[in-house]
C-alpha positions as MATLAB code, in Angstrom:
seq = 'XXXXXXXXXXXXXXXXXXXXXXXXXXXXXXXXXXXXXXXXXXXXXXXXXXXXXXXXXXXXXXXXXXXXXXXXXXXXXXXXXXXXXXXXXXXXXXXXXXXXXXXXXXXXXXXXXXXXXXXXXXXXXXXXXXXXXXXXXXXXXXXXXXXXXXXXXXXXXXXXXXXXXXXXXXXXXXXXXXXXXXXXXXXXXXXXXXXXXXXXXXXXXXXXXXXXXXXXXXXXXXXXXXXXXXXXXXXXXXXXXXXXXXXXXXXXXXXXXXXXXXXXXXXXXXXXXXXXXXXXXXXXXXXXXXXXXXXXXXXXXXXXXXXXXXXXXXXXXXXXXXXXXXXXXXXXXXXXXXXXXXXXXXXXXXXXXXXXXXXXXXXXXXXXXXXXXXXXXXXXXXXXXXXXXXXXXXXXXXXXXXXXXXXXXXXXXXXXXXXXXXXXXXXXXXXXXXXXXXXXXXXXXXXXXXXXXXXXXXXXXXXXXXXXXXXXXXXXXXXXXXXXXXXXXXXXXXXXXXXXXXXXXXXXXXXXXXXXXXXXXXXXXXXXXXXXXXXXXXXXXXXXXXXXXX';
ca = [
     -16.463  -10.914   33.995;
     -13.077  -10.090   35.335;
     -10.276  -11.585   33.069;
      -6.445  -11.602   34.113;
      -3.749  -11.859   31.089;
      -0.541  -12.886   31.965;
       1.829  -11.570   29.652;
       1.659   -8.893   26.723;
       3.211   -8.471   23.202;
       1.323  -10.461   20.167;
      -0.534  -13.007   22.474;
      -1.130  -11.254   25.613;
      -2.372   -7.902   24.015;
      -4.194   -9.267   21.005;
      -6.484  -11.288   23.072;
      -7.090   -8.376   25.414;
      -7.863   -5.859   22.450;
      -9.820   -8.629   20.713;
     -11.622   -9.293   24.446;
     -12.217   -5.703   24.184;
     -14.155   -5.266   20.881;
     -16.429   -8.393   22.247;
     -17.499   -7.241   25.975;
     -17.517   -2.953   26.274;
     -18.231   -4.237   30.367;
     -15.351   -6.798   31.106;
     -13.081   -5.834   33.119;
      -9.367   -6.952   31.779;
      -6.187   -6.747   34.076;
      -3.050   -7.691   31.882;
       0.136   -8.624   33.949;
       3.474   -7.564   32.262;
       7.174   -8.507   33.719;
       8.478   -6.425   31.821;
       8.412   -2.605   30.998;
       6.792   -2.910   27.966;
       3.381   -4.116   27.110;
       3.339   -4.449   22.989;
       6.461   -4.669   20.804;
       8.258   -5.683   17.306;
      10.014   -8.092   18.480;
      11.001   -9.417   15.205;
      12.488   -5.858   14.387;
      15.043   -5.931   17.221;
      18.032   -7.331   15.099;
      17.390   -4.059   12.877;
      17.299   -1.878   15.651;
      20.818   -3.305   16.908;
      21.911   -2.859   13.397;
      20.672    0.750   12.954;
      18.695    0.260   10.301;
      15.315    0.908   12.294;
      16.948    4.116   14.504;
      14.413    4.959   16.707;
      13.359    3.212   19.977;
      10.050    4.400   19.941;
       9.584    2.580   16.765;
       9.603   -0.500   18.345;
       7.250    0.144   20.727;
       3.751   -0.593   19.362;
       1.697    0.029   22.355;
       2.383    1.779   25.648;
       0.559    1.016   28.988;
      -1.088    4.628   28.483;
      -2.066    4.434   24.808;
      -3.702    0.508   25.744;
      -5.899    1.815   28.263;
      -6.726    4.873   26.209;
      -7.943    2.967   23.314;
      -9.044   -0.630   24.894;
      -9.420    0.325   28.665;
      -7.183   -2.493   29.763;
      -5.447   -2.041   33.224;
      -1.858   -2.897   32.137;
       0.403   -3.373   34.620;
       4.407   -3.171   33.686;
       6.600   -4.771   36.365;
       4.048   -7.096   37.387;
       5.414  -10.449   37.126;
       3.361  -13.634   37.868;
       5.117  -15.933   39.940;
       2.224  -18.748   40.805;
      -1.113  -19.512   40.137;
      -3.843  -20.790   43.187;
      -6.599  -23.376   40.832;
      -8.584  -23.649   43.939;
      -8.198  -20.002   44.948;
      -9.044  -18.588   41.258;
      -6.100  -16.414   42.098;
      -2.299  -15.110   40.920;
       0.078  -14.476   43.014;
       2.042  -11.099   41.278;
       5.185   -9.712   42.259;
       5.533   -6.075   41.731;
       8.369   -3.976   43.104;
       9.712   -6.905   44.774;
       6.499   -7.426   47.158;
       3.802   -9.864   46.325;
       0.154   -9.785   46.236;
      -2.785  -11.929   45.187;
      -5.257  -11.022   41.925;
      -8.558  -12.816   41.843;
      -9.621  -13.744   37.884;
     -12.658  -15.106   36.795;
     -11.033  -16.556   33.751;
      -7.290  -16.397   33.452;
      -5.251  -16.213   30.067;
      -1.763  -17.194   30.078;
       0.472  -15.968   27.620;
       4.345  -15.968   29.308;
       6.283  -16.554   26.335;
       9.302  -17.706   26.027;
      12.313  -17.354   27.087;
      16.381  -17.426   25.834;
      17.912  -20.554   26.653;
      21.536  -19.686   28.003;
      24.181  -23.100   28.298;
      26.271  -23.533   31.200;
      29.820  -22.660   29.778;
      32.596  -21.813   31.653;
      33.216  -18.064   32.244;
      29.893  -17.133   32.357;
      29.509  -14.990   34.775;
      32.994  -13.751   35.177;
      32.356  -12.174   31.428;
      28.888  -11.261   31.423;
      29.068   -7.444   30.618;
      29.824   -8.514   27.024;
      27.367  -11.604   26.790;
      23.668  -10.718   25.856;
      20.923  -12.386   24.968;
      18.600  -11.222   22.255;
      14.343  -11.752   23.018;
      13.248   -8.376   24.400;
      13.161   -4.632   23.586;
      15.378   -4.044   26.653;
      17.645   -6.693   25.412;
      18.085   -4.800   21.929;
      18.727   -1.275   24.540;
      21.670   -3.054   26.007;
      23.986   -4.353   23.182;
      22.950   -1.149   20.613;
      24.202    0.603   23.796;
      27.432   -1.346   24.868;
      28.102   -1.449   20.711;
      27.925    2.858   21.234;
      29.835    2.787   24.416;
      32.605    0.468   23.711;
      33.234   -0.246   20.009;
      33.732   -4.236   19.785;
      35.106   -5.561   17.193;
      34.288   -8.442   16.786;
      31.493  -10.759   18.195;
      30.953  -14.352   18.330;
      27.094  -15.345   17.449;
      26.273  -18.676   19.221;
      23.774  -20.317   17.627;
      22.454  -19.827   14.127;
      18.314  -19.969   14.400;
      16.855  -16.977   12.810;
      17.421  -14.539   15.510;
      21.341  -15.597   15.304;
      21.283  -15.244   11.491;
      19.308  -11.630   11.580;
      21.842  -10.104   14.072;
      24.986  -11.660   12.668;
      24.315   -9.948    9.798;
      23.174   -6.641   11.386;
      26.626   -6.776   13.199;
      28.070   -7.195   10.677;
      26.982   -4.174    8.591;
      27.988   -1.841   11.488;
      31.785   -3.115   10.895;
      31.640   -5.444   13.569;
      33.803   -9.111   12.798;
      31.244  -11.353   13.069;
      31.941  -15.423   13.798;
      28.713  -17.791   13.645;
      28.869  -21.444   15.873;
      26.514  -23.370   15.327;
      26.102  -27.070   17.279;
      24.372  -28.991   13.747;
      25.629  -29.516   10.942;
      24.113  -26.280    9.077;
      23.049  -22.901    9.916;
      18.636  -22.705   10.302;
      17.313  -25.421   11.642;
      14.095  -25.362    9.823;
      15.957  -25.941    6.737;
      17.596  -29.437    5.529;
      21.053  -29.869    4.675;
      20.940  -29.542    1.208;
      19.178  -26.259    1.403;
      21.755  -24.746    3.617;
      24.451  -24.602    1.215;
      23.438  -21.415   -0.553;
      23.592  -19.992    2.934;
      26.820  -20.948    4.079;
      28.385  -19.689    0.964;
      26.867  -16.461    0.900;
      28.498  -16.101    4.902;
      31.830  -16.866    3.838;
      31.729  -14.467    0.956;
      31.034  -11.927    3.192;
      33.823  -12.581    5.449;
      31.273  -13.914    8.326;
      33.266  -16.948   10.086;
      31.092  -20.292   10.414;
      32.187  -22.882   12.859;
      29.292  -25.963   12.065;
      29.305  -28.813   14.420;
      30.336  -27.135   17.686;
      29.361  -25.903   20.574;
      30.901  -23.079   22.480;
      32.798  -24.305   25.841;
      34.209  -21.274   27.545;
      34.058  -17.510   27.263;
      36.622  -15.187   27.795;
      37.397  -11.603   27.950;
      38.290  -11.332   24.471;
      37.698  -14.478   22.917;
      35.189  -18.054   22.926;
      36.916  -21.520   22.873;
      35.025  -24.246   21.144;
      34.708  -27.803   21.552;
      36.404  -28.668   18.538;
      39.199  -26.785   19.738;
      39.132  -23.752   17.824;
      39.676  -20.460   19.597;
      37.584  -17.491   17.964;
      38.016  -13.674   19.003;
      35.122  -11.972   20.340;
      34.740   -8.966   22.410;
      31.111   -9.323   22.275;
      28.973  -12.584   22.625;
      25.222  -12.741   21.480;
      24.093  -16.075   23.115;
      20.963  -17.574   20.483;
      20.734  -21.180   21.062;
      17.017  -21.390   20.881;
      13.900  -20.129   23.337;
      11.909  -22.396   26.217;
       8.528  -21.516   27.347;
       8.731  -19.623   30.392;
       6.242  -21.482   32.463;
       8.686  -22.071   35.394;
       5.666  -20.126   37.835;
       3.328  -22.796   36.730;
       5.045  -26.050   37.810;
       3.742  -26.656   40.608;
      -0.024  -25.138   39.714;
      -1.489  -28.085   38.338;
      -1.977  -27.069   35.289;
      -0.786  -29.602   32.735;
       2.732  -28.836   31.506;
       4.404  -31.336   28.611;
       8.459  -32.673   29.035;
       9.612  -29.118   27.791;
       7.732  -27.090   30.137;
       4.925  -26.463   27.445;
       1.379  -25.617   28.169;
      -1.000  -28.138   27.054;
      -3.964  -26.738   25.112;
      -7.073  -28.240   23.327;
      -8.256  -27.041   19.928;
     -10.144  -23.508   21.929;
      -6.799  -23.062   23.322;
      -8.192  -24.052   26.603;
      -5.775  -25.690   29.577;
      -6.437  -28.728   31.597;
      -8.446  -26.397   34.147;
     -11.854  -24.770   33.005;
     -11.512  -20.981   32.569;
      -7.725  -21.498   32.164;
      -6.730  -20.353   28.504;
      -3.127  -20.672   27.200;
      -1.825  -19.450   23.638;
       1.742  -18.316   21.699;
       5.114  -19.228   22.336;
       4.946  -21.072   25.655;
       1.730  -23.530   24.162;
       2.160  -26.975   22.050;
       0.034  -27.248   19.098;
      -0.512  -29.417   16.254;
       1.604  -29.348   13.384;
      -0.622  -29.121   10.714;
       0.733  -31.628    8.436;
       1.602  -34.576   11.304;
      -0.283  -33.910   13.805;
       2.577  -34.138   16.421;
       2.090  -31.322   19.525;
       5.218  -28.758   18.340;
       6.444  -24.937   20.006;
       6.468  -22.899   16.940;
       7.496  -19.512   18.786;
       6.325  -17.152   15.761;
       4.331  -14.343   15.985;
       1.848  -14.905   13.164;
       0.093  -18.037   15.064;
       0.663  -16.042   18.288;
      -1.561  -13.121   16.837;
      -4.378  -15.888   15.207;
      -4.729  -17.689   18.703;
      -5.278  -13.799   20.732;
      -8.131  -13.403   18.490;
      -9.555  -17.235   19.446;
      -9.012  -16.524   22.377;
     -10.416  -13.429   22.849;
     -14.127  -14.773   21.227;
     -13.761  -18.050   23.372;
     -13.483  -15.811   26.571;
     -17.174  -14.530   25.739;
     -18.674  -17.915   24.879;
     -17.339  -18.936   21.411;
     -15.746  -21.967   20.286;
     -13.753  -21.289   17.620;
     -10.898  -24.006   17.300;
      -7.122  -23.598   16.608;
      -6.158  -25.423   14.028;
      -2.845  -26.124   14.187;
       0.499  -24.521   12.977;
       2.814  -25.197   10.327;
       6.254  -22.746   11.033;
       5.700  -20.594    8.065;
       9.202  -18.287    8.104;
      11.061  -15.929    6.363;
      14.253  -14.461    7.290;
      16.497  -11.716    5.017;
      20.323  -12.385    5.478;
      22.059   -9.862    3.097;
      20.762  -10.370   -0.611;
      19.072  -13.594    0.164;
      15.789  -14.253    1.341;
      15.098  -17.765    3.219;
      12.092  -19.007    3.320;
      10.165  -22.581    4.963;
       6.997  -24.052    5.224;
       5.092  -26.970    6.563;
       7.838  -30.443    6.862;
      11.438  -30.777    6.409;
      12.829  -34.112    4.703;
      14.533  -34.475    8.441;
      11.423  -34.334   10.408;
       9.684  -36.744    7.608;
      12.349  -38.943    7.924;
      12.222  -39.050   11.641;
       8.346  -40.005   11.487;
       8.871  -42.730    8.943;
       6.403  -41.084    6.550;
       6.767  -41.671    2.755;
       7.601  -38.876    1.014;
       9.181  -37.692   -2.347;
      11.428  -34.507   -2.860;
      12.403  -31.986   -5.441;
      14.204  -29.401   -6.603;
      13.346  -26.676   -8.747;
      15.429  -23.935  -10.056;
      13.605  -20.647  -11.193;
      13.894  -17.120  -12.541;
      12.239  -14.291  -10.325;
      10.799  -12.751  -13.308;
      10.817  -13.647  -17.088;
      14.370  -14.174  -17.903;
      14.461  -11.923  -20.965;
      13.596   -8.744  -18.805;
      16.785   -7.364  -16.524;
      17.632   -8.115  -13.475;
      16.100  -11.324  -12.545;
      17.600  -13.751   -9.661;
      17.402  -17.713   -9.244;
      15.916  -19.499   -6.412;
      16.214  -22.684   -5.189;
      12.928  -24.074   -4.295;
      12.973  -27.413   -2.354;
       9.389  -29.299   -2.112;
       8.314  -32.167   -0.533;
       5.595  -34.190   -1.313;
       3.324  -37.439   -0.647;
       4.381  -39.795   -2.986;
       0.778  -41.477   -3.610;
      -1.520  -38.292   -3.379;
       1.174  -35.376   -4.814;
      -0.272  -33.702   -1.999;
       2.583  -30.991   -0.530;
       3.711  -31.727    2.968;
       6.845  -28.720    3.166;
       8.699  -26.448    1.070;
      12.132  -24.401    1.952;
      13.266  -21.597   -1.049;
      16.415  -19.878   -0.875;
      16.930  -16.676   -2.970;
      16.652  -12.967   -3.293;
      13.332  -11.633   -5.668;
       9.441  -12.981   -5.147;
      10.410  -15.528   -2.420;
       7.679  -14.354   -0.376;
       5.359  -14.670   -2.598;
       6.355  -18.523   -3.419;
       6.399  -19.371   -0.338;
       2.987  -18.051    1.074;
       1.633  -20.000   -2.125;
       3.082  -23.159   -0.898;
       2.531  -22.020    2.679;
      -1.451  -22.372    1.529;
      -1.122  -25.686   -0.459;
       0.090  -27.639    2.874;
      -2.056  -25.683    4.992;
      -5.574  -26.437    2.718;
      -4.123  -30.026    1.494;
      -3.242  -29.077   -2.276;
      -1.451  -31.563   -4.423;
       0.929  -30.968   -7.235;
      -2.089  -31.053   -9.492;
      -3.691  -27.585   -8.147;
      -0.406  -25.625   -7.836;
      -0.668  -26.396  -11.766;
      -3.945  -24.355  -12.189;
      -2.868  -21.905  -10.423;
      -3.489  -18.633  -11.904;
      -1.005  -16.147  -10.863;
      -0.435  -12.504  -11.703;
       1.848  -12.463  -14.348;
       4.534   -9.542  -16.173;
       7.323   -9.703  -16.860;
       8.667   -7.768  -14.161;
       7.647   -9.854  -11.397;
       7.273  -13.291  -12.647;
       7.099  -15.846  -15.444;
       3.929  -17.226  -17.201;
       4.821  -20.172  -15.820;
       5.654  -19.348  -12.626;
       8.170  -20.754  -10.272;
       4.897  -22.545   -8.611;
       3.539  -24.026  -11.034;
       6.778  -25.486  -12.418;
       6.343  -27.264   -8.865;
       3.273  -29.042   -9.383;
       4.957  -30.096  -13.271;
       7.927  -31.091  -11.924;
       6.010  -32.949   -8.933;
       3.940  -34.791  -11.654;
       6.275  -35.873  -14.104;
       8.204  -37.412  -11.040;
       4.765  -39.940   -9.587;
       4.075  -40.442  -13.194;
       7.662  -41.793  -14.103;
       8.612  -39.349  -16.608;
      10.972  -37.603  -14.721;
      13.148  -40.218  -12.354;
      15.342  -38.127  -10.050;
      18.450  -38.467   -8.355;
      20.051  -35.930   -6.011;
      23.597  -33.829   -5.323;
      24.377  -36.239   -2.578;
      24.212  -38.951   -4.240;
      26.202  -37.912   -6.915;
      29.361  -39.962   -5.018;
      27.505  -43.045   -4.912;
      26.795  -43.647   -8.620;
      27.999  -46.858   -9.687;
      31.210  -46.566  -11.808;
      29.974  -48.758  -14.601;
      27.174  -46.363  -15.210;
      27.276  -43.148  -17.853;
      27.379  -39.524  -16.236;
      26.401  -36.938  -18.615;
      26.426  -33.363  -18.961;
      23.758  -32.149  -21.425;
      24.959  -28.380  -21.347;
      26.643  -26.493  -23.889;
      30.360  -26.942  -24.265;
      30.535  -23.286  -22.840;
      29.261  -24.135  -20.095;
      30.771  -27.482  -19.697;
      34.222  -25.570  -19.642;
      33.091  -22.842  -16.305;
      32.552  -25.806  -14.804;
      31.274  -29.564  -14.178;
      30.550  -32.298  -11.920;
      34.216  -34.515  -12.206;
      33.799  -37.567  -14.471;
      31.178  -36.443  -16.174;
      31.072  -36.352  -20.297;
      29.915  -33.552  -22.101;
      26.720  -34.316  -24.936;
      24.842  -31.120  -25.847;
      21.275  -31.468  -25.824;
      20.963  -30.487  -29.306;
      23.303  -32.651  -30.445;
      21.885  -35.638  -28.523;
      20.043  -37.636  -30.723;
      22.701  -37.634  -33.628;
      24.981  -39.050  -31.063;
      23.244  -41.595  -29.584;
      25.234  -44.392  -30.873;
      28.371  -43.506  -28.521;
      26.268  -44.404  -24.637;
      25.949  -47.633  -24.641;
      22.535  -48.974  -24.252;
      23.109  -51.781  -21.803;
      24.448  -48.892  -19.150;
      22.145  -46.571  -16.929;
      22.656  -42.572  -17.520;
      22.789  -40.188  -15.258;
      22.179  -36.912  -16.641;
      22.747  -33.111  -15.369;
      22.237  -29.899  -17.225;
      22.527  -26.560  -15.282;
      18.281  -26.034  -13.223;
      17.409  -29.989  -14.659;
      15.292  -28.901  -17.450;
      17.200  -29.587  -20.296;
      17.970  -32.864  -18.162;
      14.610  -33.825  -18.357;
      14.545  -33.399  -22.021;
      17.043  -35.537  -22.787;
      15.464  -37.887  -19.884;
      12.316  -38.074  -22.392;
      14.356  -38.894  -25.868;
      16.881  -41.693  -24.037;
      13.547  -43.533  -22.598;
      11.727  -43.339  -25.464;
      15.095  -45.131  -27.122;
      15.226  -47.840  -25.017;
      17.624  -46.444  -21.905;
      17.575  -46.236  -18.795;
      18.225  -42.503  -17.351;
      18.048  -40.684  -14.191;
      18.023  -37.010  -13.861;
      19.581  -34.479  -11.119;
      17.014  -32.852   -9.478;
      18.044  -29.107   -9.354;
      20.992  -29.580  -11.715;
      24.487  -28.160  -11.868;
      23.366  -25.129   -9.821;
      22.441  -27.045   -6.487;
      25.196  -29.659   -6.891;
      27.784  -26.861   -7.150;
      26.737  -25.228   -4.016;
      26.877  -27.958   -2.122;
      30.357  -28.281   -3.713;
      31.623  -25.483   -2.701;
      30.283  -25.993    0.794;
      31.956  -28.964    1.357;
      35.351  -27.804   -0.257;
      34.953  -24.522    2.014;
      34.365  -26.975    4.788;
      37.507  -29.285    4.492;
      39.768  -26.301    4.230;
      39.116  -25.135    6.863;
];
C-alpha cells in the first residue's frame, strides 16, 4: 500500500507515525511546503517573546529523525498544488518544477492558513507586517525585533494567537496596541466574560481599540476605521486562519462555503481512499451538531491516530469536537469549552446561564485567587452545554472537568458527586465544580432565581436593590442605588422592604445573596439574586467606564 500525506505537523505526521506502528510494509510519502515537517506551533508566541530561547526547541521532528524512527519519506519543499481523482495522482511542486506522485490512498492534511485583509499600504509596508502560523514566521519577527528594535507594535486581531503575542511583545518592552473588529477581545468567550480581560490589558498599559478594524498601514503607524491613529513600527496581522485547500478547488473533492474539506465520521472525503483531518476539515460540534473549523491541535492529533487505523482497514469514527482552549495572558489563565451563550442564542436553543465565583484553594490557606466560572446549561435536563473560566490558579483543571461533562453529556447533578482530590493547597472540599452543579440546581429547582450584571440598568425603579454585604464592604464600593442590609442583620430588619415590592439582591460571589434569597421567600417576597455578585458586575463596570473614556 503506497500512502501520500499532504501536509505535516500534528495531523500530517501523527497519522503517518500512527500508519507506521500499524503496517511495518507500507510505504508512506509525506508532502511538506514548508521546511519543516513537525513543530510546536502553539509555542511560537513564546519563542518571539524569549521565553522558549532556542529554535531547535520548537522543532519536534526533523525530516532525518522521521525517517530514522518511522521510515517515512518526508519531503520539505514539496508543495501540492492539485490533485488528479481519476489519475490517483498529485501533482507536487518542488524547487519550482512540477511532477506527478501516484498514491494508493491519499491523506490530506494542508492546514490552515493566516487570513491577511486588503488594507491600504500593504505592500508598500510589508517589511514590518508579519503574520504569525509557522516556525519560519516566528524566525522573522524574533529576528526583525533583534535587528531593528520597534517600539511599538499594533496587534490586529485579538483570537488567541493575537492575545499570546501581544503579551509576549509586550514583556520584551515593546508598546503594544490590540484592535480588535467585535466588541471584545477572544472570540470564544461571551461578552460578559471578557471584562476581566480587558481590564487586566489596560492595567498593563496594553492599548485596546474594540469595534474596529484596521484601514491603512503606514511606516510608523495603523489608521483605524473609527478614526483613531495608533503608532506602530511593527504590525502582527491575526485576524483568524482559512483552510488552505485553494489546490483542491477544482479536484472534485467536496469543499463547504469556506473552503473546508468535507469529512464523514472515519474522516473519509467524498472520494474513496481520500482521507481529510485537522485544521482545514469541518466536523461536528459535539454539543449541536453543526459542521464547525476548530483549528486546535488536540482534535488534530485524535483524528492522525483515526486516521492512521482507518488507512489499514479500521473504522473507528470521529466524534466530533467541542473547542476545548486555554490561553495564559499575564497572571490570568482563560479558559472555554463546549457553547457560548452567543452561539446558543444564534441556534435558538433554550438554555440557562450562571455564574460562579470561587477560591483556587481553601480560602483560609495563603495565596489563593478567584475565578470567574461562566456555565451554561439545558434548562430541562441540567445537562452542561459550555463553560468559559477566567482566572489565574487550577483553571485547567476546572475546565478539563467541565470539558468532560459536555463532552460525555453530564448534568448539574453528576458534577455534584464528583469526587475530586482535595487539600488545602490546591482546592476546596467543595470544589469550584461542584459548586456548579449546586448552583445549577438550585436555579431549575427555583431556589435560586437569577438575574445578571447587564441587566442591572433595566430593573424597574419601583423595585428594592439590596446589598447584603457588610457595611465595610458596602463603603469600597457598590452597585449605585443600591441599600445596604447586612446579611446578619436581615431578618431583624425585615419590616423596612416592603413586601408588596420585588428585591433584587447582590452580595460580593452571590452566596450570601442566595441566603438571604432563601429567608425573603420563605417570608412571603419576591427576590432575585445576581448571579456572580459584586465581583462580576464591577468588572464589567469598569470595562464600560474604561470604554467611554476613552
Amino acid at each position: 500500500m503506497k500512502v501520500v500525506i499532504v501536509g505535516g505537523v500534528a495531523g500530517g505526521a501523527g497519522t503517518a507515525a500512527r500508519l507506521r506502528r500499524n503496517d511495518e510494509q507500507a510505504e508512506i510519502i509525506l508532502l511538506e511546503k514548508g521546511p519543516h515537517i513537525s513543530y510546536a506551533n502553539c509555542g511560537l508566541p513564546y519563542y518571539v517573546g524569549g521565553v522558549i530561547r532556542e529554535k531547535g526547541k520548537l522543532q519536534l521532528q526533523t525530516p532525518q529523525s522521521f525517517y530514522s524512527r518511522f521510515r517515512v519519506d518526508v519531503r520539505t519543499g514539496h508543495e501540492a498544488v492539485s490533485v488528479n481523482l481519476e489519475k490517483k495522482v498529485v501533482t507536487v511542486c518542488a524547487g519550482g518544477k512540477n511532477y506527478e506522485e501516484s498514491y494508493d490512498k491519499l491523506v490530506l492534511s494542508p492546514g490552515a492558513e493566516p487570513v491577511v485583509p486588503p488594507v491600504k499600504g500593504l505592500k508598500e509596508n510589508q517589511d514590518h507586517i508579519f503574520t504569525l502560523r509557522n516556525v519560519e514566521d516566528s524566525y522573522r519577527i524574533y529576528d526583525y525585533i533583534e535587528e531593528k528594535k520597534p517600539k511599538t507594535c499594533a496587534v490586529i486581531g485579538a483570537g488567541f494567537i493575537g492575545m499570546e503575542i501581544a503579551e509576549n511583545l509586550f514583556e520584551r518592552g515593546i508598546s503594544v496596541s490590540v484592535v480588535e473588529g467585535a466588541g471584545h477581545v477572544m472570540p470564544p468567550l461571551d461578552p460578559d466574560m471578557s471584562h476581566r480581560v480587558h481590564n487586566e490589558m489596560r492595567s498593563r498599559g496594553i492599548g485596546l481599540y474594540l469595534n474596529q478594524m484596521c484601514s491603512g498601514i503606514g511606516k510608523e503607524y495603523v489608521t483605524l476605521s473609527g478614526g483613531d491613529r495608533v503608532e506602530a513600527d511593527l504590525v502582527i496581522l491575526s485576524i483568524g486562519v482559512r483552510p488552505a485547500t485553494g489546490f483542491l478547488r477544482d479536484s472534485g473533492i467536496a469543499l463547504g462555503q469556506r473552503g473546508e474539506i468535507l469529512v464523514n465520521a472515519y474522516m473519509e472525503t467524498s472520494h474513496r481512499d481520500i482521507y481529510a483531518l485537522g485544521d482545514a476539515v469541518a466536523v461536528p460540534h459535539v454539543v449541536s451538531g453543526q459542521q464547525v473549523l476548530i483549528p486546535l491541535a488536540s482534535p488534530a492529533n485524535k483524528q492522525g491516530r483515526i486516521v492512521g487505523d482507518n488507512l489499514c482497514g479500521g473504522r473507528r469514527a470521529y466524534k466530533g469536537s467541542q473547542g476545548t482552549s486555554i490561553m495564559k495572558f499575564f497572571d490570568l489563565s482563560v479558559a472555554v469549552t463546549g457553547e457560548k451563550e452567543e452561539s446558543l442564542k444564534a441556534q435558538g436553543r433554550p438554555y440557562g446561564k450562571v455564574h460562579t465565583v470561587s477560591a483556587s484553594h481553601a480560602g483560609y490557606y495563603p495565596g489563593g485567587s478567584q475565578m470567574f466560572v461562566k456555565t451554561l446549561f439545558d434548562p430541562e435536563s441540567g445537562r452542561i452545554l459550555g463553560a468559559q473560566i477566567v482566572g489565574k490558579d487550577g483553571v485547567d483543571k476546572r475546565i478539563d472537568l467541565l470539558a468532560n461533562a459536555v463532552r460525555f453529556g453530564q448534568t448539574c447533578y453528576e458534577l455534584q458527586e464528583e469526587e475530586l482530590s482535595y487539600a488545602p493547597p490546591f482546592s476546596s472540599a467543595k470544589d469550584p465544580v461542584n459548586m456548579v452543579g449546586y448552583v445549577i440546581e438550585n436555579v431549575l429547582k427555583g431556589k435560586m432565581k437569577p438575574y445578571y450584571a447587564e441587566d442591572v440598568e433595566r430593573i424597574p425603579r419601583d423595585a428594592i436593590c439590596l446589598d447584603v454585604r457588610t457595611r465595610e464592604e458596602y463603603e469600597l464600593g457598590h452597585i449605585p442605588g443600591y441599600q445596604n442590609i447586612p446579611l446578619d442583620e436581615l431578618r431583624e430588619r425585615l419590616c423596612e422592604l416592603d413586601g408588596q415590592k420585588e428585591i433584587y439582591l447582590t452580595c460580593q460571589i452571590g452566596l450570601r445573596g442566595y441566603l438571604t434569597q432563601c429567608i425573603l421567600e420563605q417570608n412571603g417576597r419576591r427576590t432575585k439574586n445576581l448571579s456572580g455578585g459584586y465581583a462580576i458586575y464591577h468588572e464589567m463596570a469598569k470595562d464600560k467606564a474604561a470604554k467611554e473614556e476613552q
